[in-house]
NUDRENNU-322486 format. One line per field, with one value per atom (N, C-alpha, C, O): residue in one letter; residue number from 1; x, y, z. Coordinates in steps of 0.2 Angstrom, whole numbers, plus 5000, padded with zeros to 4 digits. Layout:
NUDRENNU-322486
r (A | ...)
k (NUM | ...)
x (X | ...)
y (Y | ...)
z (Z | ...)
end
This chain:
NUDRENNU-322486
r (X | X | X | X | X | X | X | X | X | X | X | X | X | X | X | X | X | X | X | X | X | X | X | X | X | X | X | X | X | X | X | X | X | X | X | X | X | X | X | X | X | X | X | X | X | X | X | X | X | X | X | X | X | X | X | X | X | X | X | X | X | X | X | X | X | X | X | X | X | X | X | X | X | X | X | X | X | X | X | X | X | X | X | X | X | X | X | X | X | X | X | X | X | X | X | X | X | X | X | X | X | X | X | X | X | X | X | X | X | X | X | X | X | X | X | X | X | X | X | X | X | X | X | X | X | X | X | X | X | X | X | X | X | X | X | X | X | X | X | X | X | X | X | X | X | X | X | X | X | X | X | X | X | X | X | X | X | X | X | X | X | X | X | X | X | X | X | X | X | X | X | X | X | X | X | X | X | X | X | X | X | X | X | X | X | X | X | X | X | X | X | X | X | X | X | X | X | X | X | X | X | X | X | X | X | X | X | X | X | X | X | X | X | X | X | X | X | X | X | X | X | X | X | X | X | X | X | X | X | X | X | X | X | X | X | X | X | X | X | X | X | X | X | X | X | X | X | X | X | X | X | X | X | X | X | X | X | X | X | X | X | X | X | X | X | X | X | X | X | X | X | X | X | X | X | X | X | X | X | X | X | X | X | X | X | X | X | X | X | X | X | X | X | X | X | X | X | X | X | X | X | X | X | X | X | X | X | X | X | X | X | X | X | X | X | X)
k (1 | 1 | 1 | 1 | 2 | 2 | 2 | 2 | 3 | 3 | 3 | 3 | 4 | 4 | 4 | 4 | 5 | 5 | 5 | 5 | 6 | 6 | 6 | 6 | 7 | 7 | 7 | 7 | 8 | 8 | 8 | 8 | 9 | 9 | 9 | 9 | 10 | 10 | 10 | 10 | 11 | 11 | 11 | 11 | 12 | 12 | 12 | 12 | 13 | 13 | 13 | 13 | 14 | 14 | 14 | 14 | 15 | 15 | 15 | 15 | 16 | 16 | 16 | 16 | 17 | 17 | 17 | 17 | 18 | 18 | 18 | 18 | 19 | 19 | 19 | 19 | 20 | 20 | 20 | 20 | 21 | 21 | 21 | 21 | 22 | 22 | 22 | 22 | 23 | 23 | 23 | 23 | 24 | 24 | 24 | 24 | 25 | 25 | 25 | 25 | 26 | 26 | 26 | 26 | 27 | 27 | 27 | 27 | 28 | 28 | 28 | 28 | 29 | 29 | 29 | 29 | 30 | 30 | 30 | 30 | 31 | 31 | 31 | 31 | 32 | 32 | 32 | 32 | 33 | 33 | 33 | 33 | 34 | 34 | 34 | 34 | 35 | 35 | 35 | 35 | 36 | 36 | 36 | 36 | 37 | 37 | 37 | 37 | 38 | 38 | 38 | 38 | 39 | 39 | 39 | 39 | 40 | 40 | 40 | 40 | 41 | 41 | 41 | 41 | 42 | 42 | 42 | 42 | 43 | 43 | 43 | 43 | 44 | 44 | 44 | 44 | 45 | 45 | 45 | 45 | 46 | 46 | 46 | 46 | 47 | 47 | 47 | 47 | 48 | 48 | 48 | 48 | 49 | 49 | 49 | 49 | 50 | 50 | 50 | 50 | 51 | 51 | 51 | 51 | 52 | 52 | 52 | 52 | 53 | 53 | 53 | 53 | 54 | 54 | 54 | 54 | 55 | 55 | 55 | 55 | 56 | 56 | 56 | 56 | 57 | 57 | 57 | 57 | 58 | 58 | 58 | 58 | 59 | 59 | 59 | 59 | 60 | 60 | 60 | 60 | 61 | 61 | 61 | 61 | 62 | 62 | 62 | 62 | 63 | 63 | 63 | 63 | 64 | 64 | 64 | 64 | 65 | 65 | 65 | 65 | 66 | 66 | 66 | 66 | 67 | 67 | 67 | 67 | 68 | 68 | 68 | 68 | 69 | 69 | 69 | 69 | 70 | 70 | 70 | 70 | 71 | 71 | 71 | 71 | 72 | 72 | 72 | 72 | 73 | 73 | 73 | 73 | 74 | 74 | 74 | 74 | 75 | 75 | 75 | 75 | 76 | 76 | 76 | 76 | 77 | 77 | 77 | 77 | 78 | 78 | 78 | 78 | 79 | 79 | 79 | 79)
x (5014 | 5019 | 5026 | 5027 | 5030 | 5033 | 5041 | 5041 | 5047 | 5052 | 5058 | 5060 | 5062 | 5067 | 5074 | 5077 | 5079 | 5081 | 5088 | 5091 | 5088 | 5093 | 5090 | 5093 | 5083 | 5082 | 5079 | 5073 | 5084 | 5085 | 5093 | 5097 | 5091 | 5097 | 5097 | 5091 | 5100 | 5101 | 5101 | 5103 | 5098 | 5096 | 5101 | 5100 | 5108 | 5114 | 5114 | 5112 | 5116 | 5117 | 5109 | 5110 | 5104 | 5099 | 5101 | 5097 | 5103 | 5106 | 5112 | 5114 | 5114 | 5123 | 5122 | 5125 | 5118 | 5119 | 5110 | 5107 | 5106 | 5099 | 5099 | 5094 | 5103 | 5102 | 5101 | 5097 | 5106 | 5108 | 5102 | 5100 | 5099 | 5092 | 5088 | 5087 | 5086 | 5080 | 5080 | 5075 | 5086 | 5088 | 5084 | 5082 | 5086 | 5086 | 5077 | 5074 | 5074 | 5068 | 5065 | 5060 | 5067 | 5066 | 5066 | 5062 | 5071 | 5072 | 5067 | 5065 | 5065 | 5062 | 5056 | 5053 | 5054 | 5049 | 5047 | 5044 | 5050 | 5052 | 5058 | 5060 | 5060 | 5067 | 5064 | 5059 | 5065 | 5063 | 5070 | 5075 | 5070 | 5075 | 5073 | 5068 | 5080 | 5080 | 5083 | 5088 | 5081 | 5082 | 5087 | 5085 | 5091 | 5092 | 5089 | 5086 | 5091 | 5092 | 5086 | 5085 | 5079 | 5073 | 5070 | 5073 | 5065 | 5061 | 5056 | 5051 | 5059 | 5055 | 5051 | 5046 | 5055 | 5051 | 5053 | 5058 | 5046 | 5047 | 5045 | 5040 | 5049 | 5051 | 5050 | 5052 | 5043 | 5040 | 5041 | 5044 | 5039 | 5038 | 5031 | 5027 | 5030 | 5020 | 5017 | 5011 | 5020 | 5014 | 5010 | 5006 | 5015 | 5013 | 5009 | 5006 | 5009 | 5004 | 4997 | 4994 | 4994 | 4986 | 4985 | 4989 | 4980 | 4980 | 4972 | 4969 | 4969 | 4963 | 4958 | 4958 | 4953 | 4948 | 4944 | 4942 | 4944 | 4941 | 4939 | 4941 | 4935 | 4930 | 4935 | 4937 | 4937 | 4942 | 4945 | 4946 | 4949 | 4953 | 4950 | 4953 | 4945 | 4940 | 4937 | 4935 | 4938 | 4933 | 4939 | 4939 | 4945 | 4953 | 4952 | 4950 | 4954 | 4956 | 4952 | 4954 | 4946 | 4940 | 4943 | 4943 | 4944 | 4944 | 4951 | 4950 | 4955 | 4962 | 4960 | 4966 | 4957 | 4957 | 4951 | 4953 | 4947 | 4941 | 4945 | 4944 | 4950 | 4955 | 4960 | 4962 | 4962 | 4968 | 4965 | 4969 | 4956 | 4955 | 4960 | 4961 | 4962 | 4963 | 4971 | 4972 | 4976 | 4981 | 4980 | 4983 | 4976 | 4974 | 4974 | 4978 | 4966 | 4965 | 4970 | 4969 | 4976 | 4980 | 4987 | 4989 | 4990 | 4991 | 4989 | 4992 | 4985 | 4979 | 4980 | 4983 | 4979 | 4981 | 4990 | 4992 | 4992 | 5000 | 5003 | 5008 | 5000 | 5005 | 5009 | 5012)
y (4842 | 4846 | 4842 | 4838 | 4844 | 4839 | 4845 | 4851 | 4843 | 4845 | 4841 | 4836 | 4849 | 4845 | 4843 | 4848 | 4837 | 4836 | 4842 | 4843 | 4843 | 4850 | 4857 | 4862 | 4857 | 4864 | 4862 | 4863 | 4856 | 4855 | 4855 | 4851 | 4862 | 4865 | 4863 | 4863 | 4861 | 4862 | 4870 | 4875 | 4869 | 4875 | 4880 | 4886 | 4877 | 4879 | 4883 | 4889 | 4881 | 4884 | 4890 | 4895 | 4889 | 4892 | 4898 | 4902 | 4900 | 4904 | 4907 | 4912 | 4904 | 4905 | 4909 | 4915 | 4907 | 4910 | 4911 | 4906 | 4915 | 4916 | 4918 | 4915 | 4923 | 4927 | 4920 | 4919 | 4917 | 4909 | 4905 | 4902 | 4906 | 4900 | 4905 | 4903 | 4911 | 4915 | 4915 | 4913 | 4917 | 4913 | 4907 | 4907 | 4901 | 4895 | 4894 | 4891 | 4898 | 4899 | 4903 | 4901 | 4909 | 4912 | 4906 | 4905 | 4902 | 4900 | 4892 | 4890 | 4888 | 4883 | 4881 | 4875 | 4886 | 4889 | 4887 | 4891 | 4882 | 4881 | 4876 | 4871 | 4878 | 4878 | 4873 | 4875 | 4865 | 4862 | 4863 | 4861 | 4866 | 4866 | 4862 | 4861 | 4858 | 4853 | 4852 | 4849 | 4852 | 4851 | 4845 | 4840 | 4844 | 4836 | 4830 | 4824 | 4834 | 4831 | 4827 | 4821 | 4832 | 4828 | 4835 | 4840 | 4837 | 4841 | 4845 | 4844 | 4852 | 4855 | 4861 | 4863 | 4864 | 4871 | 4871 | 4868 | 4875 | 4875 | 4884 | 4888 | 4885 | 4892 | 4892 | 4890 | 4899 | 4899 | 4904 | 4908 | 4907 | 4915 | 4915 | 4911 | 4923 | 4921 | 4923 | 4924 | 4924 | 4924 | 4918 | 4917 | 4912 | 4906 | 4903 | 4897 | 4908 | 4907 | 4908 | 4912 | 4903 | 4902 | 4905 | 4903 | 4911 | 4913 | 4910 | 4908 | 4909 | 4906 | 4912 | 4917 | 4911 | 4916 | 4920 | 4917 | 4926 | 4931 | 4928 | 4929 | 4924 | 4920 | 4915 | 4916 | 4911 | 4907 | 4909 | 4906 | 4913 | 4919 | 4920 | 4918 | 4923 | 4926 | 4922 | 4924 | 4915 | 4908 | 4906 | 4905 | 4905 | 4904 | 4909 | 4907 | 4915 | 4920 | 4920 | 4923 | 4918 | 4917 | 4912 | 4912 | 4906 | 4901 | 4903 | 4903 | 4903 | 4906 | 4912 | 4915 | 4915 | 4920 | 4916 | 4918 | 4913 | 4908 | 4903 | 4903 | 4900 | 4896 | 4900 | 4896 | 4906 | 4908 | 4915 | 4920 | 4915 | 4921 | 4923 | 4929 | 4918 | 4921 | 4923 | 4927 | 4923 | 4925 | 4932 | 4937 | 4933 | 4938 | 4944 | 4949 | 4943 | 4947 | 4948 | 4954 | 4945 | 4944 | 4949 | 4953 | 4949 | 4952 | 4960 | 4965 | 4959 | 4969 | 4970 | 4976 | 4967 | 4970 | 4971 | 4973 | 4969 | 4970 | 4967 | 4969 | 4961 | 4955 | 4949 | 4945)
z (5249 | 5246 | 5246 | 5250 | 5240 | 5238 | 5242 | 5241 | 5246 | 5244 | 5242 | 5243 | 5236 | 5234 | 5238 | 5241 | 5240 | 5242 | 5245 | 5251 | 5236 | 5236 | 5241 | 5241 | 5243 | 5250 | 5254 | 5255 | 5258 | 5264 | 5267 | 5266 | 5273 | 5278 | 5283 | 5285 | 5287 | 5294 | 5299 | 5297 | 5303 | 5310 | 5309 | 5308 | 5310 | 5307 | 5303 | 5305 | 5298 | 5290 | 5291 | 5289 | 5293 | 5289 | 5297 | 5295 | 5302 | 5307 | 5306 | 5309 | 5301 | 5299 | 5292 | 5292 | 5288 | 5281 | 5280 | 5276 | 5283 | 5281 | 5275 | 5272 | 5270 | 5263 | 5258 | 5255 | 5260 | 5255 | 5254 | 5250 | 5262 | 5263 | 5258 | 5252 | 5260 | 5258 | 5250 | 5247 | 5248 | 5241 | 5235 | 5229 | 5242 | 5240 | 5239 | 5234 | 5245 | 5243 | 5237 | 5234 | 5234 | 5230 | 5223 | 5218 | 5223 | 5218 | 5218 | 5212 | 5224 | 5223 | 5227 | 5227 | 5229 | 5233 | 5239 | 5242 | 5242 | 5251 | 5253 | 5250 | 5257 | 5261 | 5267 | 5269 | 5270 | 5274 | 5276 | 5272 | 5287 | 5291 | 5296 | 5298 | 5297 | 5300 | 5306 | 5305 | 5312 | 5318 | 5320 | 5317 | 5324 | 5326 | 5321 | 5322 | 5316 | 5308 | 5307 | 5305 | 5309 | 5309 | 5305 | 5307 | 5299 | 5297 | 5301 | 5303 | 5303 | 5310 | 5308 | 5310 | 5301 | 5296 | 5292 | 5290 | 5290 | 5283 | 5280 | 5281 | 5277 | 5275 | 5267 | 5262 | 5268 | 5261 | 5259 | 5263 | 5253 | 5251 | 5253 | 5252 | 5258 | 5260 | 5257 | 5258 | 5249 | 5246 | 5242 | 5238 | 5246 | 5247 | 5252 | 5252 | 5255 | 5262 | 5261 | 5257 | 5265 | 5264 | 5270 | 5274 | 5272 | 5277 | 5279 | 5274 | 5286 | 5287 | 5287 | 5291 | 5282 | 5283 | 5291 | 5296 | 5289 | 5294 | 5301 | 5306 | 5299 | 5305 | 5306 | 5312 | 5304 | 5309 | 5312 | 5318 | 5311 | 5316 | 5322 | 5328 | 5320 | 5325 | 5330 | 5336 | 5328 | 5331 | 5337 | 5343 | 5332 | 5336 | 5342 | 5347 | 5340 | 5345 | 5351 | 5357 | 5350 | 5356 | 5361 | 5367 | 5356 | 5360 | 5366 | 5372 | 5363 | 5365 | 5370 | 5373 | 5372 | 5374 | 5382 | 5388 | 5381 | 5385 | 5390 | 5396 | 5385 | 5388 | 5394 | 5399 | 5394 | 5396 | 5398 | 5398 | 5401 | 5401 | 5413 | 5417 | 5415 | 5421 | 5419 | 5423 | 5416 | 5413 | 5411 | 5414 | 5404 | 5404 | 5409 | 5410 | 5412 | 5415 | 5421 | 5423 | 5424 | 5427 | 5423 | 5428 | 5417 | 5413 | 5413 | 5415 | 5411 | 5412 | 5419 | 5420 | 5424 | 5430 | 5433 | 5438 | 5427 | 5429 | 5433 | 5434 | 5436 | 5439 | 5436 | 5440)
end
């Protein structure tokens, strides 16, 4: 993905004037914000977004839930 130099904001600027960013997007299709003037996000229209099909989801959320199940269950008991 290529971006143009001209929609790259600072953390700042995209906190200070989000409508201008959101804009900026409309008009060039992603916004690269920049952290400690290092490339940290990136800000798309989602219908830009690739979402991961059904079963990845499903594959993810397993995993994440196997990984962190004493949290959880910990959580559900209200502690």
């Amino acid at each position: 993905m290529r971006i143009d130099t001209n929609s790259i904001v600072s953390i700042t600027e995209a906190n200070r004037n989000f409508s201008r960013v959101a804009r900026l997007v409309d008009e060039t299709g992603a916004v690269a914000i920049l952290k400690n003037n290092a490339p940290r996000y990136l800000l798309i229209e989602f219908s830009g977004a690739q979402a991961a099909p059904d079963e990845d989801v499903t594959l993810v959320a397993r995993r994440v839930i196997e990984n962190n199940r004493e949290a959880f269950e910990a959580l559900a008991r209200g502690q």
